[in-house]
Phi, psi and omega in degrees: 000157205239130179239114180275130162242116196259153167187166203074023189268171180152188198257122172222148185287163164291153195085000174295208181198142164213156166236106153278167147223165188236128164268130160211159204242184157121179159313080202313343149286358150274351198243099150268266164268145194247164208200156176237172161186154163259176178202107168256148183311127190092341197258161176270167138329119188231132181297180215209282161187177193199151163222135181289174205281004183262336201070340185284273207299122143248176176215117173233142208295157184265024174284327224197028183289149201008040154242007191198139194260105154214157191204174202215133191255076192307280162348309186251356194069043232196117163238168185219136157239143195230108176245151175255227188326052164324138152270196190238015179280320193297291241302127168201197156248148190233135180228144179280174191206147159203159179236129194274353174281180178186115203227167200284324170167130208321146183295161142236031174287107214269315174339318194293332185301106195283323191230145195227148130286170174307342201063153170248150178266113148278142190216119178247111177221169162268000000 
C-alpha cells in the first residue's frame, strides 16, 4: 500500500515562500506520476502542479502558474513544492497525490490520482 505524508505547511506572510514536501512510501512500482492540489473551505479541489514519474515532466495548474517549483527526489522518496510571491489567496490546505501510472504528462484531473496524503494547512496571512 502506498502512503503519502505531507509536511512543511504553516503561517507566511504574504509575498513569502514555503517548501512542502511529500514523502511516500510503499512499493515503488506503484508510485508514478504525482500532484500537489489543494483545498479550502468551501472550494472544490483545485489542482496545483503535478510531476512525472521520470521526474523531467512537469504541469502547474493556472492558480499558481510562475510561483512554483516542483521536483522529486527518487533517492529520499520525496516531491517538493517550492512556492513562491504566497498571496492570502493560497491559504488551503495542500495535499499530495499519486498515480500508479507513469506518463509523458502528468493529469491535472484530482480523479487520475490513487492515493492522497493527509494535507498540510498554508496560511498567507500578515
Amino acid at each position: 500500500q502506498v502512503r503519502l505524508v505531507e509536511s512543511g505547511g504553516g503561517l507566511v506572510q504574504p509575498g513569502g515562500s514555503l517548501r512542502l514536501s511529500c514523502a511516500y512510501s510503499g512499493p515503488t512500482v506503484m508510485v508514478g506520476d504525482m500532484a500537489w492540489f489543494r483545498q479550502a473551505p468551501g472550494v472544490e479541489r483545485q489542482f496545483v502542479g503535478a510531476i512525472t514519474s521520470s521526474g523531467y515532466g512537469t504541469r502547474t495548474g493556472d492558480s499558481m502558474k510562475g510561483r512554483i517549483t516542483i521536483s522529486r527526489d527518487h533517492a529520499k522518496r520525496t516531491v517538493s513544492l517550492q512556492m513562491n510571491s504566497l498571496k492570502a489567496e493560497d491559504t488551503a490546505t495542500y495535499l499530495c497525490a499519486a498515480d500508479s501510472r507513469s506518463t509523458d504528462v502528468p493529469s491535472p484531473v484530482a480523479t487520475s490520482y490513487e492515493y492522497w496524503g493527509q494535507g498540510t494547512q498554508v496560511t498567507v496571512s500578515s
